[in-house]
C-alpha positions in Angstrom: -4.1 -4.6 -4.1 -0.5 -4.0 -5.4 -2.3 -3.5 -9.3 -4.5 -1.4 -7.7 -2.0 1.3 -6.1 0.2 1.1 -9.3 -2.9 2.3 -11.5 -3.7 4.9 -9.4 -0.5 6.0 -8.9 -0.3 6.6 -12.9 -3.8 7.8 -13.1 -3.0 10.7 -10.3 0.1 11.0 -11.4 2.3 9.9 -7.7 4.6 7.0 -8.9 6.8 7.3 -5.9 3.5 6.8 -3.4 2.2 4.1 -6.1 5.4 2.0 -5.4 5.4 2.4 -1.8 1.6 1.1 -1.5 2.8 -1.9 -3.7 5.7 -2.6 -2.1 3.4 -2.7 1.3 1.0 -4.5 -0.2 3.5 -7.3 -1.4 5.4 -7.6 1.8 3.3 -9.9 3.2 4.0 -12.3 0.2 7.7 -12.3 1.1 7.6 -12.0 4.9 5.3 -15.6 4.6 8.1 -17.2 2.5 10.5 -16.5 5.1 10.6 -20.1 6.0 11.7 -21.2 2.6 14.5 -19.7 2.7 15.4 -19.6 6.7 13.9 -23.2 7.4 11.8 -21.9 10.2 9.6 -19.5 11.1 10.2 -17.6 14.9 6.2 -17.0 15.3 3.8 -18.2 12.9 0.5 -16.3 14.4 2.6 -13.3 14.5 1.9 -12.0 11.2 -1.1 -12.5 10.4 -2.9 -11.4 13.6 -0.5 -7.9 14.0 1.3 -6.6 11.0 -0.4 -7.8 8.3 -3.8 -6.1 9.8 -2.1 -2.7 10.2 -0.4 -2.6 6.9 -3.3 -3.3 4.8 -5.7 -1.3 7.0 -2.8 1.4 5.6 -3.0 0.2 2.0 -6.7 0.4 1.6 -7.1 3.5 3.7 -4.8 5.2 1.1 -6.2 3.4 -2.2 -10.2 4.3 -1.1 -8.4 8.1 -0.6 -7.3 7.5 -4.1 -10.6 6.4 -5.4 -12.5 9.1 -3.7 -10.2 11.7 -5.6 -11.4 10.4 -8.6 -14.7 9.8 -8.7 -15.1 12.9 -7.4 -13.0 15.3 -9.2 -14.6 18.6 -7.7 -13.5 17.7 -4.0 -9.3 16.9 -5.4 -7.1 17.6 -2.2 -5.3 20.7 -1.7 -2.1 22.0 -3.6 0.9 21.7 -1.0 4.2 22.0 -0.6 4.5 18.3 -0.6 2.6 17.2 -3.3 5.5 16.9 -5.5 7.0 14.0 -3.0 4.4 12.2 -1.9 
């Protein structure tokens, strides 16, 4: 998934939105090896059953977005003000 956001982010040419989707996307890596470094982990269940569901729902929303813009080049989202930082 993280791959996946970086291409697209250099294909459509949004690296700061590419590394955010990444960095999202490879949270949950770090978040689970939070007992190796702490010795313990406060709630097991908790991320897999709350966060992690909401953030990738996010990622993957954003990344078929990204897809849809380019297979279908004719229907590219409007010019806006914040285009250039997002």
């Amino acid at each position: 998934m993280a791959v996946l956001a970086l291409w697209l982010g250099k294909k459509l040419e949004k690296p700061v939105r590419a590394l955010f989707l990444s960095a999202l996307a490879l949270a949950g890596i770090i978040v689970l090896n939070l007992q190796v470094v702490s010795g313990f982990n406060v709630q097991s269940d908790h991320w897999f059953s709350r966060v992690f569901l909401i953030t990738h729902s996010i990622v993957w929303a954003a990344l078929v977005y990204d897809l849809f813009c380019i297979v279908s080049p004719r229907l590219r989202p409007m010019q806006s003000y914040w285009r250039d930082y997002i």
